[in-house]
C-alpha positions as CSV (number, residue, x, y, z in Angstrom):
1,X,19.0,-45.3,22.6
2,X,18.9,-49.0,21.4
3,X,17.2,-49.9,18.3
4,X,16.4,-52.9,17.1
5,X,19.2,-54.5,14.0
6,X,17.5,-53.3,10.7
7,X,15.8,-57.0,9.3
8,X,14.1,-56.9,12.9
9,X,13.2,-53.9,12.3
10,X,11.9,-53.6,9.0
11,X,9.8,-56.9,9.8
12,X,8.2,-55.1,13.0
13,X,7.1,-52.0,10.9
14,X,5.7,-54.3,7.9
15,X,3.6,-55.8,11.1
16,X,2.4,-52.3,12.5
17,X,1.8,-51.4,9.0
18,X,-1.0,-53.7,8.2
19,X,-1.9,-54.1,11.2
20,X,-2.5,-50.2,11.4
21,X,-4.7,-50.5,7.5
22,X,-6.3,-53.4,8.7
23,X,-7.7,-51.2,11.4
24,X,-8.4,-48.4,9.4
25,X,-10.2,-50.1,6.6
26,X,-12.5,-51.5,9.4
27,X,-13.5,-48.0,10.4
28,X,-13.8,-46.8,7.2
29,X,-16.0,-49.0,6.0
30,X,-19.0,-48.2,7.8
31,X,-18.4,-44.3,7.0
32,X,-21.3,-44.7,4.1
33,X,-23.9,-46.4,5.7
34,X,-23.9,-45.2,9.6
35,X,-25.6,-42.2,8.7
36,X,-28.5,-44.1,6.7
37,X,-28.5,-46.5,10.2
38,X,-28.9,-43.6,12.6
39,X,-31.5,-42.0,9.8
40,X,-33.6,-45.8,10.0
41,X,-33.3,-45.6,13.8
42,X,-34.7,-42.4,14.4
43,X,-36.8,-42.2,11.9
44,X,-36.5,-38.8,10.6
45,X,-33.5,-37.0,8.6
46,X,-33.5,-34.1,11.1
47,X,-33.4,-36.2,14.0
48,X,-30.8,-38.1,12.3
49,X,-28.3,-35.1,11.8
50,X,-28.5,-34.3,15.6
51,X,-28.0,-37.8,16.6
52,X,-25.1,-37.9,14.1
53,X,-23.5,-34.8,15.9
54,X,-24.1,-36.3,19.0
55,X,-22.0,-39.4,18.0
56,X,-18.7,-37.8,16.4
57,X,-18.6,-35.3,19.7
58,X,-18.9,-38.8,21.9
59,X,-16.3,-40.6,20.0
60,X,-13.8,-37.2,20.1
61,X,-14.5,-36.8,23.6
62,X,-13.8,-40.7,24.5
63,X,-10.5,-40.0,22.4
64,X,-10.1,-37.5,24.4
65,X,-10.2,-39.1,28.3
66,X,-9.1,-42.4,27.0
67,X,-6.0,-42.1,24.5
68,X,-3.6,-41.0,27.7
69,X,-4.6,-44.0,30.0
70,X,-4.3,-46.4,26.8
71,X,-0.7,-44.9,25.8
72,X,-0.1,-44.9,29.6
73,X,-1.0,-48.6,29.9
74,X,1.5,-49.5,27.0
75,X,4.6,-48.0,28.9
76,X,4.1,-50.0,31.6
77,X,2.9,-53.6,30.0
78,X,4.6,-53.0,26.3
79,X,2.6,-52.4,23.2
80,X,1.6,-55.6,21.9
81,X,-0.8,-56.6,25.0
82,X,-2.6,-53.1,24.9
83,X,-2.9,-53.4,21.3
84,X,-4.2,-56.6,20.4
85,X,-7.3,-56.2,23.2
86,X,-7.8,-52.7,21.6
87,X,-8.3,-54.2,18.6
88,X,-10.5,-57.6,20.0
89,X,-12.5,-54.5,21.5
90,X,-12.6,-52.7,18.0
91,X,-14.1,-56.2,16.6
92,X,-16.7,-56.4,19.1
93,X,-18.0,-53.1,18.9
94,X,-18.9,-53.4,15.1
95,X,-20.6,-56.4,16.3
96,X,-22.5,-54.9,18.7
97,X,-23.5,-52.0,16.4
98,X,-24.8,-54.2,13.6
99,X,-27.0,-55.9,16.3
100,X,-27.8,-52.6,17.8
101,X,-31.8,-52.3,17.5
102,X,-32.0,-48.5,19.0
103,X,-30.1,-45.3,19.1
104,X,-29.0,-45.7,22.4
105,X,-27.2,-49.1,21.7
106,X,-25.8,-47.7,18.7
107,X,-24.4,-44.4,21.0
108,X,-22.8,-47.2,23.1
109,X,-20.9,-48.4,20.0
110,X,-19.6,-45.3,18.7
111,X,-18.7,-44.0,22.6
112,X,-16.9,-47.9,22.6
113,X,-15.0,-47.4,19.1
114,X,-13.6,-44.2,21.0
115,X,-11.8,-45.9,23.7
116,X,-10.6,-48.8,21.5
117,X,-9.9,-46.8,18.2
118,X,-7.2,-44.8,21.0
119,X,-4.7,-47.6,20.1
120,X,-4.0,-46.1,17.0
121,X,-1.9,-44.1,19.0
122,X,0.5,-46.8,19.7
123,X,1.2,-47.5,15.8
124,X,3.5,-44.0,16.8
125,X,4.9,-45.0,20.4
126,X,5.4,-48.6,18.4
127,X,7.6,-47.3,15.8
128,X,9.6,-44.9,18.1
129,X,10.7,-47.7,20.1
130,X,11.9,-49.5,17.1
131,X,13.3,-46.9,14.7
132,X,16.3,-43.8,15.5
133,X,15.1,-40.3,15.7
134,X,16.5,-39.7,12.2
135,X,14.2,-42.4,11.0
136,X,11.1,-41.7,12.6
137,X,9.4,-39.2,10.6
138,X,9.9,-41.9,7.3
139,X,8.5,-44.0,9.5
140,X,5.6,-42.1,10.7
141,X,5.0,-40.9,7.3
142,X,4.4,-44.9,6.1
143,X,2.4,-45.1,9.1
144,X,-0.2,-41.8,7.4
145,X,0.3,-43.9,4.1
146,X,-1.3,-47.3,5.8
147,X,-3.9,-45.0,7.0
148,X,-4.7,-43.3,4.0
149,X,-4.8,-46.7,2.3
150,X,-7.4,-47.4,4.6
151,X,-9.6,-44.7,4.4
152,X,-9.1,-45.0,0.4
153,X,-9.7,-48.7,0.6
154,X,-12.1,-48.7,3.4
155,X,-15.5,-46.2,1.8
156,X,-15.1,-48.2,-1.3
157,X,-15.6,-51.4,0.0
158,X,-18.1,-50.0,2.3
159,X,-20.3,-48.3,-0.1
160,X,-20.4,-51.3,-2.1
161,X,-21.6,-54.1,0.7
162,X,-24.0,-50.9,1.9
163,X,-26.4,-51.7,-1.5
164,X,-26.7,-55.1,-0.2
165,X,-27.5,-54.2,3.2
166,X,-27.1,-51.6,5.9
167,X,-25.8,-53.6,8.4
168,X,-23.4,-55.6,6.2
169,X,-20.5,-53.1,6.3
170,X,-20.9,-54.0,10.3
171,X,-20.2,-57.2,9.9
172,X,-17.4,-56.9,7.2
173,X,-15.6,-54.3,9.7
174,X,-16.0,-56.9,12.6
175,X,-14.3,-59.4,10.6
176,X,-11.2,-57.0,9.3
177,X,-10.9,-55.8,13.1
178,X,-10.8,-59.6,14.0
179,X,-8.0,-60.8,11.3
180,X,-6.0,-57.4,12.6
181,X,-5.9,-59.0,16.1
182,X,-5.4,-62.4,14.8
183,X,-2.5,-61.6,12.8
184,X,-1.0,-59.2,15.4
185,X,-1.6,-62.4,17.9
186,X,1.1,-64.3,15.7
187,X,3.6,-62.3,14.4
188,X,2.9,-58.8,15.9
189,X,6.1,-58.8,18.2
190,X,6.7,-57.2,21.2
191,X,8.5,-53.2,20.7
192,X,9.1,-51.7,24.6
193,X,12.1,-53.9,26.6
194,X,11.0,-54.6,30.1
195,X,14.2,-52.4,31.2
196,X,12.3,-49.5,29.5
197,X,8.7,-49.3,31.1
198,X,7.2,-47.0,33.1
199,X,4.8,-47.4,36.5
200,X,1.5,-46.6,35.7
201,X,0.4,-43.7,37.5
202,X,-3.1,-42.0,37.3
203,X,-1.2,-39.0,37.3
204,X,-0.2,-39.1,33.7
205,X,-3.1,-41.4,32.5
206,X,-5.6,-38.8,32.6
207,X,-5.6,-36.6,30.0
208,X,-5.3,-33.5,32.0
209,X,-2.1,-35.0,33.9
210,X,-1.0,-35.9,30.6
211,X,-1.7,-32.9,28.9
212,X,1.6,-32.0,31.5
213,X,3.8,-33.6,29.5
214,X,3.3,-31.1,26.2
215,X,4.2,-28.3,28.8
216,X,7.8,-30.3,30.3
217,X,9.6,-28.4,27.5
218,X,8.9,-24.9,25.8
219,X,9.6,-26.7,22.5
220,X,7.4,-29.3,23.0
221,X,4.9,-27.1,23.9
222,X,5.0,-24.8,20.7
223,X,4.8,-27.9,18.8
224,X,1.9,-29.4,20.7
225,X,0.0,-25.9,20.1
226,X,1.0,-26.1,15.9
227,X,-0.1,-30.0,16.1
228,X,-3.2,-28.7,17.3
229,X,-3.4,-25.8,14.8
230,X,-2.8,-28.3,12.1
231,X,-5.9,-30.7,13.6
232,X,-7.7,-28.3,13.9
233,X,-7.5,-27.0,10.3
234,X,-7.7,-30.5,8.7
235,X,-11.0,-30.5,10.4
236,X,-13.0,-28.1,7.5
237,X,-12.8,-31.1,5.5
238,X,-15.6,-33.5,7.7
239,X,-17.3,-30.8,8.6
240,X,-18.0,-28.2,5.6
241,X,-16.4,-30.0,2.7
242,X,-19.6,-31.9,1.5
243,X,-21.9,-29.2,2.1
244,X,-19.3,-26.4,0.5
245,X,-18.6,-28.6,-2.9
246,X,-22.9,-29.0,-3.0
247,X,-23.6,-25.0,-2.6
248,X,-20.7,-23.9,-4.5
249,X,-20.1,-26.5,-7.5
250,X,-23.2,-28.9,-7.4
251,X,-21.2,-32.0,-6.8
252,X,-23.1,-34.5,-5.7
253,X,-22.4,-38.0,-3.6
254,X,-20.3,-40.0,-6.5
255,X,-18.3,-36.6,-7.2
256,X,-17.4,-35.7,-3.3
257,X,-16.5,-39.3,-2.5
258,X,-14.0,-39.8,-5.5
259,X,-12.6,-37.0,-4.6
260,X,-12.2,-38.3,-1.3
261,X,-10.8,-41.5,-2.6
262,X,-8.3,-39.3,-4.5
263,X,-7.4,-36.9,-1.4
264,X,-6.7,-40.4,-0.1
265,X,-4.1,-41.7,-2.7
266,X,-2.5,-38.0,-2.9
267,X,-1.7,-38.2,0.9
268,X,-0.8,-41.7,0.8
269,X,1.8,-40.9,-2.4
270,X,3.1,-38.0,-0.4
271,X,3.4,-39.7,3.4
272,X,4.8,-43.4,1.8
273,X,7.1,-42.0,-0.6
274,X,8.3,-38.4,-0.4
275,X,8.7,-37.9,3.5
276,X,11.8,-39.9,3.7
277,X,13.3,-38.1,0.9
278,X,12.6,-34.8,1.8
279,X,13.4,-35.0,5.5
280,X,16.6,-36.4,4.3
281,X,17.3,-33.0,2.1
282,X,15.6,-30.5,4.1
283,X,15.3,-32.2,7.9
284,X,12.1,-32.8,9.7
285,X,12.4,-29.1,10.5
286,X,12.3,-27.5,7.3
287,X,10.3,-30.5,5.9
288,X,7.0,-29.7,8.6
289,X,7.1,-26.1,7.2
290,X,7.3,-26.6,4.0
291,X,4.1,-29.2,4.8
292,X,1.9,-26.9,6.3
293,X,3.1,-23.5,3.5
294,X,1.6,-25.8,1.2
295,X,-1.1,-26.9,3.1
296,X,-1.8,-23.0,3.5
297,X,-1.5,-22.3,-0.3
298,X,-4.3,-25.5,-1.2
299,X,-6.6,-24.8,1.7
300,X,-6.7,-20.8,0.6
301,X,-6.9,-22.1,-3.5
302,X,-9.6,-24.4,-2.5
303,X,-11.8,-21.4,-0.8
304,X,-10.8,-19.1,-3.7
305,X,-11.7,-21.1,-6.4
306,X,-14.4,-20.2,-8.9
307,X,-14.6,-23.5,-10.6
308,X,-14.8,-27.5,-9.6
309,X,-11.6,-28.2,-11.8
310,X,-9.7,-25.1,-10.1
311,X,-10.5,-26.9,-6.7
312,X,-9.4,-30.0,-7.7
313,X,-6.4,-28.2,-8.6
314,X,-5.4,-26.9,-5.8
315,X,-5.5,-30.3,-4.2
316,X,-2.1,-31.0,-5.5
317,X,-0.6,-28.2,-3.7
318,X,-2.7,-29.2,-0.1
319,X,-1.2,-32.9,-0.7
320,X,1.7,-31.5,0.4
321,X,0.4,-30.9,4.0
322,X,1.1,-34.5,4.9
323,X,4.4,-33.6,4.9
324,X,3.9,-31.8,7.9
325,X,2.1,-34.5,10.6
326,X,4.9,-37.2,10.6
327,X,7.6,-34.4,11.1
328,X,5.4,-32.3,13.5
329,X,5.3,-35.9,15.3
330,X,9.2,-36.9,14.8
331,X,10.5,-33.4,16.4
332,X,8.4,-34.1,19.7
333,X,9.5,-37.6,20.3
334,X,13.3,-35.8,20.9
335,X,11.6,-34.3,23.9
336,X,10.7,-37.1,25.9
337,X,12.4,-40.6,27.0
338,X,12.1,-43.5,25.6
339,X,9.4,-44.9,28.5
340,X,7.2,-41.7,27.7
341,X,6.4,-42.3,24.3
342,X,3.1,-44.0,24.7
343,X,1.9,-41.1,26.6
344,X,3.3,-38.7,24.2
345,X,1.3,-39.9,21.4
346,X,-1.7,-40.5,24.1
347,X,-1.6,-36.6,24.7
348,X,-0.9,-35.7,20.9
349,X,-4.5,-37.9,20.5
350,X,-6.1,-36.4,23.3
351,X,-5.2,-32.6,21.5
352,X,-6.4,-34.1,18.2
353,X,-9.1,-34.6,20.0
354,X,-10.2,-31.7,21.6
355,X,-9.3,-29.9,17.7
356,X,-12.0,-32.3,16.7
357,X,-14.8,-31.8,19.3
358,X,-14.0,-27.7,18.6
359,X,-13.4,-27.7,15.1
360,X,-16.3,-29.0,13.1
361,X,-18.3,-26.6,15.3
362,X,-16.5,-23.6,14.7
363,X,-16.1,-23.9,10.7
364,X,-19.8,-25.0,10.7
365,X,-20.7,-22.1,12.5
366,X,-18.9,-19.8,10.1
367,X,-20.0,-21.8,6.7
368,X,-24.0,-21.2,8.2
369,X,-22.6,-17.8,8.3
370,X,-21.1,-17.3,4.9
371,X,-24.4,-18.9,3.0
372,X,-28.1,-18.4,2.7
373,X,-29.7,-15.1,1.3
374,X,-28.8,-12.1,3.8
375,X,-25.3,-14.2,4.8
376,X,-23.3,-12.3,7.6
377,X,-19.9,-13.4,5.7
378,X,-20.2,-11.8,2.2
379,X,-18.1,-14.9,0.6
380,X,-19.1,-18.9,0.8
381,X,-15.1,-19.9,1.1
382,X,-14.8,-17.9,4.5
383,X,-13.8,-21.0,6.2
384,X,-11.2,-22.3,3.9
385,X,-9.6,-18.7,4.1
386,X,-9.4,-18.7,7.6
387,X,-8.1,-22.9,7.6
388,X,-5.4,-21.3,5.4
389,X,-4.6,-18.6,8.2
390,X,-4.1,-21.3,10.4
391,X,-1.8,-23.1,8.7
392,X,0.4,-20.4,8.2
393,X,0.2,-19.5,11.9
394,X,0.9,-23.2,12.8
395,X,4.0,-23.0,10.1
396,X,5.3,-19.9,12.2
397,X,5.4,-21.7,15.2
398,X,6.7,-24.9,14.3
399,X,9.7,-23.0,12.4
400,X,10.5,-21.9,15.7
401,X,10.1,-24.3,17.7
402,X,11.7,-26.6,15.4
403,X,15.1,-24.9,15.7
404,X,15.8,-26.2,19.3
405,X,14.0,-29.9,18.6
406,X,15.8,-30.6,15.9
407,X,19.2,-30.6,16.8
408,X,18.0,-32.2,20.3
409,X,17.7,-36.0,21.1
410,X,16.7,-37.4,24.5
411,X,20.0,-38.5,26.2
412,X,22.5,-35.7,24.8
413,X,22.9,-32.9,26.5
414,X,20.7,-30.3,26.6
């Protein structure tokens, strides 16, 4: 493959980077006050926890349908175009939804920051074009760290323009979305040669047809099943977390989100700074499975702990996980060509997707079940114990699928 001579290169991935948390603080930043919105538009706090449902399940399921036709798009017309009207989308959604003056308006928003949020899955396809395969999972581990910056960066500031009003963080994320275009507008080059594109077909767009693409290799496919495992796992976290570290420890708002904010920095340490490293020692292989061990160990610690500081313990231990998403990633761009690695990462979104639209459903259905006077699951941590279950069954199966991707790259012989 050709890749781009290394100051190129390391000047393209400092653009995708901040690009990438420029993006991500804009989401995050209205993660404090959208509830309080939908709660002042519908007047009620029951009402508002059905509406809020309603909206994560309508931004999943527009990641879903729209994160293969977007990573589609880019292999035929390059990454740069797709990405900077995804993000002059981004922008004008946040607009929209600090104007909105009723639910359904505000529905429209979140079902719009599904379809241009999907270019997030381009930061990946971006930085396999530019980077070797031996590189990739360094790369895609600074690309978790930019994210995790965000969603550090992003409540913070958030919570704070939130107790001035509750449309301010709107406004605020509008304005982060529309510097992230303008700077990707100037020096945001382009990463996919013209050589190197694909036709857009319908075909592979749709997530069904590209859903095909996991199933082109037996490898790929066990990794696309432990990517999903892994997704679906990190999932407990949005949706029993808060409710799990109220019932059990009596945390209350300030405690959950610093330890959110530190969750943050732990994975941002461990994706900057010790992926490269360690996949360097151990290869992506060995690397992703020590990731999600680990991730096993803190999940099961965090359901079995009888304390606050023991949980927070075993958070060290469960940083470890994101050692597994950028390698998970890295092994399943050696499956496919160069032209197919928009709609690689378009499927890989379109699976984190379905985790997400499943996932909070199933571990809220078992945490209703583990809690309350008579519960049907004798212990309140059921749902971490089965998250750690996962894990290890998603280790099991990247360990062997791993074997035959790791020693593969697109172009040798098979």
């Amino acid at each position: 493959m050709t890749v781009a001579p290394a100051p190129r290169r390391n000047a393209a991935i400092a653009f995708i980077l901040v690009t990438a948390l420029l993006d991500v603080m804009s989401m995050g930043i209205v993660i404090p006050v959208l509830p309080h919105l939908i709660e002042r538009l519908s007047g009620s706090v029951a009402s508002a926890g059905l509406w809020n449902g309603l909206f994560v399940a309508l931004w999943a399921g527009m990641q879903f349908l729209c994160s293969p036709v977007i990573g589609s798009l880019s292999d035929r017309f390059g990454r740069r175009p797709v990405i900077l009207i995804s993000v002059a989308g981004l922008a004008a959604d946040y607009v929209l939804m600090a104007l909105a003056p009723n639910l359904w308006w505000l529905a429209l928003g979140r079902m719009l920051a599904g379809i241009t949020s999907s270019s997030f899955t381009l930061t990946f396809a971006y930085m396999a074009d530019i980077t070797p395969p031996e590189d990739r999972a360094r790369g895609y581990g600074l690309i978790g760290a930019a994210f995790s910056a965000g969603f550090v960066a992003g409540p913070l500031v958030g919570g704070v323009l939130g107790e001035i009003s509750v449309h301010a963080p709107f406004w605020a994320a509008a304005a982060l979305s529309a510097l992230a275009f303008l700077y990707g507008l100037f020096v945001l080059p382009e990463s996919l040669a013209p050589e190197k594109r694909m036709a857009f077909s319908w075909g592979r767009a749709n997530p069904f047809g590209a859903l095909k693409l996991l199933r082109s290799h037996p490898e790929l496919s066990s990794l696309a099943v432990g990517n999903f495992l892994l997704y679906f796992a990190h999932h407990i976290f949005s949706a029993i977390f808060v409710l799990y570290a109220g019932d059990r420890y009596g945390w209350g708002a300030w405690q959950v989100g610093a330890l959110l904010a530190m969750v943050g920095l732990l994975d941002m340490g461990v994706q900057g700074l010790l992926v490269g490293p360690v996949v360097r020692r151990l290869g992506d292989r060995t690397t992703m499975v020590v990731g999600l061990c680990f991730g096993a160990i803190g999940v099961g610690a965090m359901g079995l702990a009888p304390t606050g500081w023991m949980f927070v313990a075993a958070m060290f231990p469960n940083a470890l996980w994101g050692l597994a998403m950028p390698t998970i990633q890295s092994l399943m761009t050696r499956h496919v060509s160069e032209s197919e690695q928009g709609q690689l990462q378009g499927a890989n979104n379109s699976v984190g997707a379905i985790a997400g639209i499943i996932s909070p459903l199933f571990f809220g259905a078992i945490y209703s079940l583990s809690v309350g006077p008579n519960p049907v699951l004798p212990f309140i941590g059921s749902g971490f114990l089965i998250g750690a279950v996962v894990l290890a069954g998603a280790a099991l199966i990247g360990w062997r699928a791993g074997r035959a991707a790791e020693a593969r790259t697109i172009g040798d012989p098979a």
